[in-house]
Backbone as CSV, one residue per row, in Angstrom:
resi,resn,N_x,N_y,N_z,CA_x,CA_y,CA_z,C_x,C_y,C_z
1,UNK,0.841,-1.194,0.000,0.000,0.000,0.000,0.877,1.245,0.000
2,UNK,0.558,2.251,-0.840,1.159,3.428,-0.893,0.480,4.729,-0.195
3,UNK,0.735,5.500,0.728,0.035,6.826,1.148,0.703,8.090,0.483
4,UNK,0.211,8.743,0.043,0.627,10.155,-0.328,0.724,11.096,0.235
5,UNK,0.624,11.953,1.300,0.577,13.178,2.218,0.801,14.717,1.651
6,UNK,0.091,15.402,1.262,0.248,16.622,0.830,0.123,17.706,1.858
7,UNK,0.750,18.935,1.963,0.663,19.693,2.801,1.010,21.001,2.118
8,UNK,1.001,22.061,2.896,1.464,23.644,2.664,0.585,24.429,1.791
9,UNK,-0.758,23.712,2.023,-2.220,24.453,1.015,-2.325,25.562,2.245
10,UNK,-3.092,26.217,1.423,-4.058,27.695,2.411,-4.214,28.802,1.522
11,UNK,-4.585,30.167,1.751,-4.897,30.857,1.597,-3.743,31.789,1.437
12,UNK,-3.863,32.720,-0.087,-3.199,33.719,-0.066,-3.460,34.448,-1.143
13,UNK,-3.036,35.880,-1.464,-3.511,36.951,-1.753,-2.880,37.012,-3.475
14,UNK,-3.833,37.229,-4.188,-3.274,37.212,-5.543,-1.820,37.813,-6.224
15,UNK,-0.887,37.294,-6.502,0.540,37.608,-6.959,1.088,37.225,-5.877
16,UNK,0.942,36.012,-5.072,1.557,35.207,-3.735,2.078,34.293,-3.990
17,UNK,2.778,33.502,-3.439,3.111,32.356,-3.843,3.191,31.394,-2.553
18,UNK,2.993,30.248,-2.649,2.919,29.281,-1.602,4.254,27.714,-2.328
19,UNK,4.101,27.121,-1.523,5.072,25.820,-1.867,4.049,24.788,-1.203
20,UNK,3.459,23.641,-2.039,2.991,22.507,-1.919,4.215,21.378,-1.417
21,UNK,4.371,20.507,-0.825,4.904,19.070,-0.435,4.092,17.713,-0.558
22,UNK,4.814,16.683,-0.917,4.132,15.573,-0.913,5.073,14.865,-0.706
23,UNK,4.779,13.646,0.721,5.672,12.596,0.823,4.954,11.634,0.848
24,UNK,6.042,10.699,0.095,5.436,9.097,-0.123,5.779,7.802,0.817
25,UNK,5.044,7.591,1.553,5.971,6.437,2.292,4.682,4.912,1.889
26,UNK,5.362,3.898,2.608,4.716,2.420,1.911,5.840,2.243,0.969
27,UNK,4.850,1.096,0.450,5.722,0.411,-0.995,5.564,1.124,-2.433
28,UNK,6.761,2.140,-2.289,7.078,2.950,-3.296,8.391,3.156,-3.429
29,UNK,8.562,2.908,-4.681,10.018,2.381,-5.244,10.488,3.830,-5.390
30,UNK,11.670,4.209,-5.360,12.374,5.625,-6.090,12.620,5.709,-7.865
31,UNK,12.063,4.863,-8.182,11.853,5.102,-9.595,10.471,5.615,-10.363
32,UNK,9.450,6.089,-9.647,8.143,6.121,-9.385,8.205,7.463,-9.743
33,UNK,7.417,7.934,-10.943,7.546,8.883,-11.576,6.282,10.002,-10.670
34,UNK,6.061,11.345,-10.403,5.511,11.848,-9.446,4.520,13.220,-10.113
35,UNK,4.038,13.634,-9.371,3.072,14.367,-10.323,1.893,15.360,-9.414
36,UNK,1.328,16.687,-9.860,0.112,17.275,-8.915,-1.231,17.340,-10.184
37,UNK,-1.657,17.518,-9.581,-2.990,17.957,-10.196,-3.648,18.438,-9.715
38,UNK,-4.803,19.458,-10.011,-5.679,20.012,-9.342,-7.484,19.878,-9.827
39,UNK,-8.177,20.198,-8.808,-9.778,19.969,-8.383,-10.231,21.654,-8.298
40,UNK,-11.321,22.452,-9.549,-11.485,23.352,-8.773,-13.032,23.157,-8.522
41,UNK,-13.885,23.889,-7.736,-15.327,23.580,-7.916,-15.924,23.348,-8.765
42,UNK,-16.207,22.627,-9.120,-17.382,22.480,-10.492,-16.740,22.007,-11.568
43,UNK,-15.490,21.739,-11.882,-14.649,21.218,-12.797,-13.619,19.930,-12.613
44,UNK,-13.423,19.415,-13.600,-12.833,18.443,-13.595,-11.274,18.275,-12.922
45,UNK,-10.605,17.168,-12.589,-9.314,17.266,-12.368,-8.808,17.593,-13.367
46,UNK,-7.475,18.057,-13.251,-6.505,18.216,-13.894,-4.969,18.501,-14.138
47,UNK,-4.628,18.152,-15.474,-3.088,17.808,-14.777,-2.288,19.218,-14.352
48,UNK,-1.581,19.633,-13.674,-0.710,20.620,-13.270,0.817,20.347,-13.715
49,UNK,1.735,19.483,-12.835,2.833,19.172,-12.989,3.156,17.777,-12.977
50,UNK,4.585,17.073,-13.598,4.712,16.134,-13.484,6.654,15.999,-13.377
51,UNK,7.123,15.200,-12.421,8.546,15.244,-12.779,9.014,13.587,-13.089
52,UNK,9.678,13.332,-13.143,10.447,11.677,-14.072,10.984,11.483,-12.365
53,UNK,11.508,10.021,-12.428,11.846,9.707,-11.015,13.001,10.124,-10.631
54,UNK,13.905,10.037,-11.659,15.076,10.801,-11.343,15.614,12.643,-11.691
55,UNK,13.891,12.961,-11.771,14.372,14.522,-11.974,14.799,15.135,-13.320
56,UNK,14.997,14.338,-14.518,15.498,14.233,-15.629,14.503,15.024,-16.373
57,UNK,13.418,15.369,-16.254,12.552,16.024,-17.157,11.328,16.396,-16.125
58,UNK,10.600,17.159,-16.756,9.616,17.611,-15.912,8.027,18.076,-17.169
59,UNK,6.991,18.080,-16.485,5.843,18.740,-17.797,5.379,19.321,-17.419
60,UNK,4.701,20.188,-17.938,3.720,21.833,-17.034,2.553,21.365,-17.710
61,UNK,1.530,21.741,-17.539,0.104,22.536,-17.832,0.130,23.804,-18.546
62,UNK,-0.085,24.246,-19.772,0.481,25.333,-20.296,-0.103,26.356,-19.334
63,UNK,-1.481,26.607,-18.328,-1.626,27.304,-17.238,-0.618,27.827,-16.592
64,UNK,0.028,27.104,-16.096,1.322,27.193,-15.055,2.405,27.141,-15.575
65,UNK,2.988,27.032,-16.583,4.325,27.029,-16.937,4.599,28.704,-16.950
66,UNK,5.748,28.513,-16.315,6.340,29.681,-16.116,6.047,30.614,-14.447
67,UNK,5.007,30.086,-13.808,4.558,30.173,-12.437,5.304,29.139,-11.413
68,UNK,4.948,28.331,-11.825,4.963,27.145,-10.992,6.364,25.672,-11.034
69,UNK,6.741,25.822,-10.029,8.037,24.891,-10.244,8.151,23.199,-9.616
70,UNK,7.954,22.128,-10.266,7.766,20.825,-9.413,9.548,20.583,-9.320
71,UNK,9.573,19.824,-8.229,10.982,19.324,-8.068,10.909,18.223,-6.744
72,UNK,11.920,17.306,-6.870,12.073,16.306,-5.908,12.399,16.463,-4.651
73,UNK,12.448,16.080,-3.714,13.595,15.665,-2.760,14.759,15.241,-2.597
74,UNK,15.491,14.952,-2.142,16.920,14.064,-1.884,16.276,12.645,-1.462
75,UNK,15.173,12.717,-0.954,15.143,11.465,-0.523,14.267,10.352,-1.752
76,UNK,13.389,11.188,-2.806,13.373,10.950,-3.828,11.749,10.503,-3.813
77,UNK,11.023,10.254,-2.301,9.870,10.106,-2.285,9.058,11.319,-2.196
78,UNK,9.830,12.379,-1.800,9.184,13.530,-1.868,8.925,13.974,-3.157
79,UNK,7.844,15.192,-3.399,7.587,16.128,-4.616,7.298,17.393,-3.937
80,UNK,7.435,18.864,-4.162,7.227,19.545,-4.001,6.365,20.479,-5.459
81,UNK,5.565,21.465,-5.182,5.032,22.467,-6.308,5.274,23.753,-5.764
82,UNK,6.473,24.417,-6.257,6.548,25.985,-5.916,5.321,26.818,-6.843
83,UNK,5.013,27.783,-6.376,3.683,28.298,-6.967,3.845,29.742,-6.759
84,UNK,4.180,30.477,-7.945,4.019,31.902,-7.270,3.481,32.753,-8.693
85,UNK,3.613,34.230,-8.505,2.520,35.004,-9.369,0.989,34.306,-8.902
86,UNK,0.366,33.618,-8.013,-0.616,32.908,-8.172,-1.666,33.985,-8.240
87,UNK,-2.584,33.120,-9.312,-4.150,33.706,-9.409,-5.583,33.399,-8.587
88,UNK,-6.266,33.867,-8.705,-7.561,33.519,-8.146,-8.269,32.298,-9.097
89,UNK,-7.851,31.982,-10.102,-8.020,30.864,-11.148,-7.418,29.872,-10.507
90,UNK,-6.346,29.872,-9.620,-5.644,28.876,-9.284,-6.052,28.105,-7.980
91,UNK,-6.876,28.651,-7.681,-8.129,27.673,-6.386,-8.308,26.699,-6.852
92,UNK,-8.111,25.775,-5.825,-8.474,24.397,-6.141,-8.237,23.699,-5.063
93,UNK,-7.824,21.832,-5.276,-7.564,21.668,-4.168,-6.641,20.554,-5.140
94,UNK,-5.142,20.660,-4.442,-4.287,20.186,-5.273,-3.792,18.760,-4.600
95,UNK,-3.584,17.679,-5.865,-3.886,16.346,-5.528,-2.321,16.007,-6.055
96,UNK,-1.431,15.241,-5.087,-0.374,14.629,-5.536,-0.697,13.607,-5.994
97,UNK,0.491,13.216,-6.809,0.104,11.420,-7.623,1.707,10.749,-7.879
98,UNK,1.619,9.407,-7.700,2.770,8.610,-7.580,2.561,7.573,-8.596
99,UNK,3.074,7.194,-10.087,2.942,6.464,-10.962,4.083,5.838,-11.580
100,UNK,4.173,4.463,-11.063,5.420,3.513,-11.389,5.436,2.712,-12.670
101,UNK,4.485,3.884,-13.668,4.440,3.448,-14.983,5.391,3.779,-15.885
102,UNK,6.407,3.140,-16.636,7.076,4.286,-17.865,7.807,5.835,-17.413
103,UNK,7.521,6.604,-18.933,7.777,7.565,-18.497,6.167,8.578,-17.847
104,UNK,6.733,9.790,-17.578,5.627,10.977,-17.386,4.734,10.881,-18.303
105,UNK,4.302,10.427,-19.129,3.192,10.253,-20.406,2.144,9.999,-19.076
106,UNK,2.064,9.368,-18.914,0.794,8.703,-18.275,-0.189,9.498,-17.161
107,UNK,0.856,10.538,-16.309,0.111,11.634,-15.416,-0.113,12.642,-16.161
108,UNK,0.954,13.018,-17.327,0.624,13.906,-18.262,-0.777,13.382,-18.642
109,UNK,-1.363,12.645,-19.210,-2.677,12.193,-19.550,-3.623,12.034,-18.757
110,UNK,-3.374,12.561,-17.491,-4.235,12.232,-16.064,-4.629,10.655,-15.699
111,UNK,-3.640,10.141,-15.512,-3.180,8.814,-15.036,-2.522,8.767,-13.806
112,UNK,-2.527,7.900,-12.641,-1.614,7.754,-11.955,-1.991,6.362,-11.194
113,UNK,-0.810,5.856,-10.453,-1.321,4.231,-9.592,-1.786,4.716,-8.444
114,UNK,-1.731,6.075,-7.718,-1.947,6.703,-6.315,-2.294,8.360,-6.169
115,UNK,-3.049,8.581,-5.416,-3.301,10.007,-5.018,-3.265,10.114,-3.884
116,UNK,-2.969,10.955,-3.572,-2.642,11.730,-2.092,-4.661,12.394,-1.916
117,UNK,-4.906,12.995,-0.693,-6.211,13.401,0.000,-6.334,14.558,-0.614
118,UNK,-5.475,15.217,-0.702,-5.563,17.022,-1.448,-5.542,17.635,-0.393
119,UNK,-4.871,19.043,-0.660,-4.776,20.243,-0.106,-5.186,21.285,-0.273
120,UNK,-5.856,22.274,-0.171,-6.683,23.399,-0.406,-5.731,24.549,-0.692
121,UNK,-5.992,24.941,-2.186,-5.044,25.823,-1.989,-6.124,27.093,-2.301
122,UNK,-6.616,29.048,-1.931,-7.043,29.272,-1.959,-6.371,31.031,-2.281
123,UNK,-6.447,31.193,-3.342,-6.126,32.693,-3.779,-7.234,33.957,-3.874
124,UNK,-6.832,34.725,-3.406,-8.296,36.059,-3.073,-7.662,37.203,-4.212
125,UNK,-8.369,38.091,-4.873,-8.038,38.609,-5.709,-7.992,40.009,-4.603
């Protein structure tokens, strides 16, 4: 069994920036390619970021590219989402994902083997 844990959601003021975390503990290999996505009211998930297991590449959401930065840990189960310029578009509630498929194709396509509970992230204009 794999758990996901996301943290560092809340509230903040438009052109803010916050930093998301996600750690993976259970049976999860360090080759386990990693990934966020987000939930806003009334709309579907969707993909945000995705990084390769070893950090080697990464994919945006054309939304967020150029805002928003995913990157690993040292310990390699972690993911983090730096987030800044943020908008009031960018409410949601953001869902980590852990996929020991291939490459990033697969969360890029909104795929994953695991999700984390989500975190609320909440921008005020």
């Amino acid at each position: 069994q794999v758990e996901l844990v996301e943290s560092g959601g809340g509230l903040v003021q438009a052109g803010g920036s916050l930093r998301l975390s996600c750690a993976a503990s259970g049976r999860i290999f360090t080759n386990w390619n990693m990934g966020w996505f987000r939930q806003a009211p009334g709309k579907e998930r969707e993909f945000v970021a995705a990084i390769r297991w070893n950090g080697a590449s990464t994919d945006y959401a054309d939304s967020v590219k150029g805002r928003f930065t995913i990157s690993r840990g040292n310990a390699k189960n972690t993911v983090y989402l730096q987030m800044s310029s943020l908008k009031p578009a960018d409410t949601a509630v953001y869902y980590c994902a852990a996929d020991g498929t291939g490459t990033t194709g697969r969360i890029v396509a909104g795929y994953s083997d695991y999700w984390g509970q989500g975190t609320q992230v909440t921008v005020s204009s």
